[in-house]
C-alpha positions, 0 to 999 in steps of 0.5 A, spaced: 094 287 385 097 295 387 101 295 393 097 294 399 095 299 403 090 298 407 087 291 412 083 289 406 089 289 402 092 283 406 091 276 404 085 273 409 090 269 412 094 275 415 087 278 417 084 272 420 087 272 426 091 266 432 089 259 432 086 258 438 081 251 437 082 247 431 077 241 429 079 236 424 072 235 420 075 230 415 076 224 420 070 227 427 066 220 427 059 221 425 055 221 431 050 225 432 050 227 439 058 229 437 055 233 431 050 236 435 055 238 440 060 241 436 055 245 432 054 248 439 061 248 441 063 253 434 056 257 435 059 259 442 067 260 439 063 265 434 059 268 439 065 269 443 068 273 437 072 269 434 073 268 426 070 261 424 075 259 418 073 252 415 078 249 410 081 244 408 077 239 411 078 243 418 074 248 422 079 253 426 077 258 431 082 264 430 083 270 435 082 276 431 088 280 430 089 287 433 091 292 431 098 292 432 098 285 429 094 288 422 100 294 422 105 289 422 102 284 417 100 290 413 107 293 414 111 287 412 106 285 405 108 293 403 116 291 404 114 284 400 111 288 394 116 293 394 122 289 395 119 284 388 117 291 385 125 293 386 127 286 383 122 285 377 124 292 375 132 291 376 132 285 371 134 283 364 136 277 365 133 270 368 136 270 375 139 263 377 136 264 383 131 259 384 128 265 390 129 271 386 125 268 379 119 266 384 118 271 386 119 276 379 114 271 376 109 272 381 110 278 382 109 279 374 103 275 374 099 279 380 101 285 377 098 283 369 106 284 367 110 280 362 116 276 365 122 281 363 126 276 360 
């Protein structure tokens, strides 16, 4: 993955947004009526702008980000990729450091690179 370089580079959690409502799908009783209303309640967040982010067994309503919010989290994913690409690039050895080898090995992997040790 080249260094990021505009919004769509950032990851889709970058780019979704504040939690503002969260429903936790996974334990919400099967009534019908709850079900229904939910249904109504989500359709109104959407209609309202949010961004409807469904995983992990949980709905969340987001704020989208502004465009202040995207520079900064575009701004700090180029210093993560610049700070990985220095690290990868300086080493010839396996660092002892737990940090530095996470993130030269997923740095090689999302680059399609070798590890360098």
């Amino acid at each position: 993955m080249p260094r990021p370089e505009t919004y769509r580079d950032l990851s889709d959690y970058d780019r979704q947004g504040t939690p503002f409502v969260e429903i936790v799908t996974s334990i919400t009783p099967a009534d019908g009526s709850l079900l229904s209303s939910l249904g109504t309640f989500i359709t109104a967040l959407n209609k309202a702008g949010l961004t409807i982010v469904n995983s992990y067994g949980r709905i969340t309503a987001c704020i989208p980000p502004t465009t202040d919010e995207l520079d900064t989290a575009l701004l700090n994913a180029q210093e993560n990729w610049d700070r990985a690409k220095e690290l990868y690039d300086s080493t010839t050895s396996k660092p002892e450091d737990n940090y530095q080898v996470h993130t030269i090995t997923n740095y090689a992997k999302k680059e399609g690179l070798p590890l360098p040790w």
